[in-house]
C-alpha positions, 0 to 999 in steps of 0.5 A, a space after each residue: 499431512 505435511 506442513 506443506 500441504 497444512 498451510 497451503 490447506 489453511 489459505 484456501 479455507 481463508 481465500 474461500 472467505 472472499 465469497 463473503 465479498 467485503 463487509 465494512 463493520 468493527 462487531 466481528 473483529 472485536 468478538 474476534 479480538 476479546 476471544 484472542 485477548 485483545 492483543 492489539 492493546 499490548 502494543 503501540 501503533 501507527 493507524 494509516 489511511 488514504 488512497 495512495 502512498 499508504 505502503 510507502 509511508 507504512 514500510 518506510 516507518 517501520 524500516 525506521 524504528 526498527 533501525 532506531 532498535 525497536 521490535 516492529 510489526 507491519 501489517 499492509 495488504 495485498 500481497 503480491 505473491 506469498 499471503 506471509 508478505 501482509 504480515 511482517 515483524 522487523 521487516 521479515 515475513 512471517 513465516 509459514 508455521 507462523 501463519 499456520 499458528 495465527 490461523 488456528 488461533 483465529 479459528 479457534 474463537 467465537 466469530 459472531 453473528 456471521 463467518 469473518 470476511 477474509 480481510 477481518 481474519 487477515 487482520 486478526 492473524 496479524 494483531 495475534 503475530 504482533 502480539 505474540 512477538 511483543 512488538 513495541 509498535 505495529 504499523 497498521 494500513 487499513 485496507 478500504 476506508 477507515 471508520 469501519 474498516 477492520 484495523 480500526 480497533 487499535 488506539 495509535 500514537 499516531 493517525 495518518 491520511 497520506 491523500 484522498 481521491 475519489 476509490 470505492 466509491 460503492 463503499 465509501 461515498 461518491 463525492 471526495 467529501 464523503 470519502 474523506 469522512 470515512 478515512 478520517 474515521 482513524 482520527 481519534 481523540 487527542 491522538 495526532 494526526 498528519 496528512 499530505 491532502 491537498 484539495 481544500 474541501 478535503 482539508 476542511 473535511 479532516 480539519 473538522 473531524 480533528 477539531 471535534 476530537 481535540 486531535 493535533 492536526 498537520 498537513 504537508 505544506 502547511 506545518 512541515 514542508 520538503 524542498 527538492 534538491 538537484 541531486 536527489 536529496 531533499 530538505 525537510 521544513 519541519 515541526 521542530 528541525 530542518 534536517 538536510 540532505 534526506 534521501 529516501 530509497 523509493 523511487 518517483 518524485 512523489 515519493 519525497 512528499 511520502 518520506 515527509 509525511 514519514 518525517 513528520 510522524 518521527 518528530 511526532 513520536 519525538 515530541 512524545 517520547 519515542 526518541 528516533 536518532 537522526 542517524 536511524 531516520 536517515 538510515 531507515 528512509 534510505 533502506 526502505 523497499 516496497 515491492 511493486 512500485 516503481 520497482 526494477 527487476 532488470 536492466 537489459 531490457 529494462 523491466 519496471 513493476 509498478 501497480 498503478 491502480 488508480 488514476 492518480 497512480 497512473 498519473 504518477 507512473 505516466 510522468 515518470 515513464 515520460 521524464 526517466 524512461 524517455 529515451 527508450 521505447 516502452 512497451 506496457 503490459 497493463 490490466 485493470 480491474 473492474 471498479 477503475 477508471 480505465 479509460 482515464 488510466 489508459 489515457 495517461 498511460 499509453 502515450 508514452 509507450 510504443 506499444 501495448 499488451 493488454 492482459 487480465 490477472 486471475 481475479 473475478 474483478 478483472 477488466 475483459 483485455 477486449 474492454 481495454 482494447 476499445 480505449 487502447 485502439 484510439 491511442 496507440 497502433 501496436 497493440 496485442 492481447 495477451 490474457 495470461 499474465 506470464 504469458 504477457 511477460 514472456 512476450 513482452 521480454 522475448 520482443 524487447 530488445 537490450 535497449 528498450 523498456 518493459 513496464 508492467 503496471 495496472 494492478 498490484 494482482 499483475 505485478 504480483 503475477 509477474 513477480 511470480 514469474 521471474 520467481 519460477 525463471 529464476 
């Protein structure tokens, strides 16, 4: 069997876990853990929860302490293409042999009562990459919630909740409080914590869980501030400095709130000796990429990815289309997945666009385009159904002309998709 085919072999196994569906629970993934010799313990780390910004902040500070010359591992989900994009060391995907490795490692050991959820597997993988590779910090996004999601098991430097809206709510509770309750699960004794929340009775909520953990708590706007510039830098109003002139790569003006909270944790890490110069912070937060949002792929036509999977996202792209993209005419190709407010997204969405092509990426969770139809039909008059992704895609650039804009957005498994397609053409 070729190395090839072994690997493409060992993903179906752990795809074929997906009918487990998703269960919350720390059991698993620490019997999975001890049988691996707990690598997770071997290395420092940075816990992230939230609705939205998690990748962001995650890849931002990574980019960061590698620049200040620090081996780094970062472990995010999902993925948009290739399963290796989940598991980086020093902002390099693992490679294929790499996973193969990882997987053999992880099947290997005693499971418990019950087969591992394909998330808890992905996530042992990754704490036995980074610790075979004896990273000095591992980035850690938790995938659903926090108190019982699997990457609970690590005992970061730092906890981070970059905001809180209302997602899962089958999973994590059907009011802000109680999803708050569940990301704030991160938050362990004495162990900082920095936050961009800003509903108050979600800040009352983490206030509280810090307070009866002795942990130092900081929110944006209240112990550190940015200050917009005009030329698209920013001021930061920190801890302990005022740093002038920051510049993030990530494009969007929410972005600027997510390099603060990055920031943040850098002085953070400062006060605690994990010295970061200046000059590597700066360098970081300008190098940082993440893929699939807000992410341009070309210019003639103009063609933007970005996920856009919940409503705050959607609001988010909606404002940037209308400011940024206003000169042009947009044409959106959008699907949406099942547990989202969908309505609500396309509301914000297609206002700014002259026409839609609703289309459905290849996963069960996936909104019937005639569903999407419905809503869309109320807002906009150009509308096509197109329920091949790539299929959408080629439409949507063979119709456009040089002048106009293509956004491609609703899920992270659309963007994926469409990353996948200009991959094939190129």
């Amino acid at each position: 069997m070729t190395k090839k085919k072994y690997y493409n072999e060992c993903l179906e196994t752990m795809y074929g876990l997906k009918r487990f569906g998703i269960i919350l629970g720390l059991e698993t993934i620490r019997e999975i853990m001890e049988g691996l010799g707990n690598p997770q313990n071997r290395f420092k780390s940075i816990h992230i929860a939230g609705t939205n910004g998690k990748g962001s902040i995650a890849s931002a500070l990574s980019s960061v302490l590698h620049s200040a010359g620090y081996s780094v591992g970062l472990y995010t989900s999902p993925h948009l293409v290739r399963f290796n994009e989940r598991i980086r060391i020093n902002n390099d995907l693992i490679s294929d042999e790499e996973v193969v490795e990882a997987y053999e490692a992880v099947r290997a050991v005693r499971h418990g009562d019950r087969e591992p959820t394909f998330f808890e597997f992905a996530t042992a993988m990754a704490f036995y990459a980074f610790g075979k590779h004896n990273v000095d910090w591992a980035i850690v996004e938790t995938g659903m919630g926090g108190r019982l999601d699997a990457t609970n098991i690590v005992s970061p430097g730092v906890s981070v909740i970059s905001n809180i809206s209302l997602e899962h709510q089958i999973y994590l509770g059907d009011t802000l409080v109680r999803i708050a309750g569940e990301k704030g699960g991160i938050i362990k004794d004495n162990v900082p914590v920095v936050t961009g929340v800003d509903q108050e009775s979600v800040i009352s909520a983490l206030r509280d869980i810090a307070d009866r953990k002795s942990a130092p708590f900081y929110r944006l706007e209240d112990e550190f501030r940015v200050k917009r510039n005009e030329n698209g830098t920013f001021t930061y109003f920190g801890l302990d400095n005022t740093w002038h002139d920051m510049r993030t790569g990530l494009v969007g003006n929410y972005q600027v709130d997510n390099a603060a909270i990055v920031l943040g944790v850098c002085e953070i890490l400062g006060r605690n000796g994990t010295y970061i110069p200046l000059e590597h912070i700066k360098k970081g937060l300008e190098q940082n990429c993440w893929p699939g949002r807000l992410e341009v792929v070309s210019e003639s036509p103009f063609i933007l990815l970005d996920g856009a999977h919940n409503l705050v996202a959607a609001r988010n792209l909606a404002k940037f289309l209308s400011s940024d993209l206003s000169d042009r005419k947009i044409t959106l190709i959008v699907g949406i997945l099942d547990d989202k407010p969908y309505a609500e997204m396309l509301g914000c969405l297609l206002p700014a666009c002259s026409k839609v092509v609703l289309t459905c990426p290849r996963t069960d969770r996936s909104l019937p385009p005639e569903t999407l139809h419905d809503v869309a039909k109320d807002i906009i008059q150009d509308i096509k159904i197109i329920p091949d992704v790539a299929e959408a895609v080629k439409y949507g650039i063979e119709t456009a002309s040089s002048e106009d804009a293509l956004c491609i957005a609703g899920s992270l498994y659309v963007v994926g998709e469409a990353k996948e397609y200009f991959e094939k053409q190129a």
